[in-house]
N, C-alpha and C positions, 0 to 999 in steps of 0.2 A: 504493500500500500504506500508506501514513502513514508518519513521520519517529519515528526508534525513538528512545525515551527510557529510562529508569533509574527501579526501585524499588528503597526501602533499608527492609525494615520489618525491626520484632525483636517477639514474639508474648512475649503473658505469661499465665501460669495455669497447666492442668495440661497441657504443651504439650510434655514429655518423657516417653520410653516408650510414647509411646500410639499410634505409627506415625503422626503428624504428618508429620515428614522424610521419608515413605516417599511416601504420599500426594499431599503438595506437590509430589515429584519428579514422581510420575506426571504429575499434574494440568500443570508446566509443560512436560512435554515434548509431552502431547499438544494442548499450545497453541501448541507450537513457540516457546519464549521462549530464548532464555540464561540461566543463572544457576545458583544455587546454595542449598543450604542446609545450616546444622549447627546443633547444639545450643553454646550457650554457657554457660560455668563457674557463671553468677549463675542459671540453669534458664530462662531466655529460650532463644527460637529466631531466628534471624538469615535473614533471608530477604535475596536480591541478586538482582532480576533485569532484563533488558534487552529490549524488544521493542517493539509498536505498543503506546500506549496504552490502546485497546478490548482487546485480549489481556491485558495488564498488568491493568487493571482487574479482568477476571475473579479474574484468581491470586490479587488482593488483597480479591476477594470471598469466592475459597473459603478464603483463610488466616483471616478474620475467621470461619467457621466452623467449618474442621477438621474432622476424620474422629468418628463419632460418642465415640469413645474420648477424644477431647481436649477441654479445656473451654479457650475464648481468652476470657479477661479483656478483652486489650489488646492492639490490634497500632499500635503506632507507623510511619505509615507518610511516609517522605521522597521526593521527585519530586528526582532531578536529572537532570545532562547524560549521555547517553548515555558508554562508556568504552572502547567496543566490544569487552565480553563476546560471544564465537563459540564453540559447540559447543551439545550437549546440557545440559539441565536436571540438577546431580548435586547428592549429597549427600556432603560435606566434614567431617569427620569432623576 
């Protein structure tokens, strides 16, 4: 299956209200990832998630686009060590 690793991005532009976090959710659960997302104070969205690489990849393809409501400027995106994030993809609030 591949050796599961860690994304840490935060998405910038118009990336709140627009069902971004709704979306993202959907999209990682049906890639079977762990993780998580919320909106943050400064209007960034925080994206955390755990899984194979190839899956990971995807999620960080479709955050880079967004649902057509959302415009992403910028998605800062970090690679570390796995933390062992387990359950469903949610949105954290």
């Amino acid at each position: 299956m591949g050796d599961v690793v860690r994304v840490e991005m935060k998405l910038s532009g118009r990336v709140q209200g627009v069902f971004l976090r709704q979306s993202t959710c959907d999209r990682g659960r049906q890639l079977g990832v762990a993780g998580w997302i919320r909106n943050l104070p400064d209007g960034r969205v925080e994206v955390t998630a755990e899984g194979t690489k190839p899956r990971l990849m995807d999620l960080v393809a479709f955050c880079r686009e967004g649902p057509a409501t959302a415009r992403v400027d910028d998605v800062d995106v970090r690679w570390v060590a796995a933390q062992g994030l387990s359950g469903a993809f949610e949105i954290r609030r």
